[in-house]
ZAKE-426042 format. One record per residue (C-alpha): x, y, z; residue in one letter. Coordinates in steps of 0.25 Angstrom, whole numbers, padded with zeros to 4 digits, always signed. Layout:
XYZa/...
END
This chain:
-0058+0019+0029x/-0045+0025+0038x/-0038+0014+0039x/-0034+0005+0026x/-0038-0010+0024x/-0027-0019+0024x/-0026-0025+0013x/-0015-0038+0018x/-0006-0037+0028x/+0006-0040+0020x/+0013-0030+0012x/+0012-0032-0004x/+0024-0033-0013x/+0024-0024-0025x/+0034-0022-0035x/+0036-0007-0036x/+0046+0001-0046x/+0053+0013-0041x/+0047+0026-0044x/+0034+0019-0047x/+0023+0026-0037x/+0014+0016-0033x/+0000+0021-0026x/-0002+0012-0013x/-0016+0009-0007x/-0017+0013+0007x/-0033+0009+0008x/-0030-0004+0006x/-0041-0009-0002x/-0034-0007-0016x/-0036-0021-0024x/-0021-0019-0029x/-0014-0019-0016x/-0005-0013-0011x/-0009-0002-0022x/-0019+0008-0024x/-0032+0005-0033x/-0042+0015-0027x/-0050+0008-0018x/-0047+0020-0009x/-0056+0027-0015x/-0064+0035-0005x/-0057+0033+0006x/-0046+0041+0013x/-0036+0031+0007x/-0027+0035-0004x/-0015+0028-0012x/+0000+0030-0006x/+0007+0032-0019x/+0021+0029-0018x/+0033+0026-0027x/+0042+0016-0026x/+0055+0019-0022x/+0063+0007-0030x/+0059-0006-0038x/+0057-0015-0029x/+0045-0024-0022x/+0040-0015-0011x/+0030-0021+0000x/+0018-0014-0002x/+0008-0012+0013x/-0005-0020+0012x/-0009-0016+0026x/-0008-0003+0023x/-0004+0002+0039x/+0010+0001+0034x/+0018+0014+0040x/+0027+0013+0026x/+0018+0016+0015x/+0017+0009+0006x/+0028+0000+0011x/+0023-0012+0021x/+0030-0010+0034x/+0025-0021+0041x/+0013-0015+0047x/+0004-0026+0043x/+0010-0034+0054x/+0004-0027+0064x/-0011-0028+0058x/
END
């Protein structure tokens, strides 16, 4: 697999706490979406683990083409 499944094309909204990392799936078969469970396993995918910068609710890409990872940027638009 090179390119990921798209899990929705809509961004999720998550409630993060700042300086919590959080491990985002870039596969985009995790059943926890937008976050990692492992169902990359054996493929060329891994998590993008990334910390929250402050307590707020971030939106999370679901398409997984966004150029602002983990952060939806709108990419989804043009799927």
């Amino acid at each position: 697999m090179t390119e990921p499944h798209i899990a929705q094309k809509s961004p999720i909204a998550l409630d993060v706490e700042a300086g919590k990392t959080y491990y985002w799936c870039t596969c985009g078969k995790s059943a926890k979406q937008p976050l990692c469970d492992g169902s990359h396993k054996e493929s060329s995918f891994t998590p993008l683990a990334w910390t929250a910068p402050e307590t707020k609710t971030a939106y999370l890409c679901a398409c997984k083409h966004t150029k602002n990872a983990p952060l939806c940027d709108g990419s989804h638009k043009a799927l």
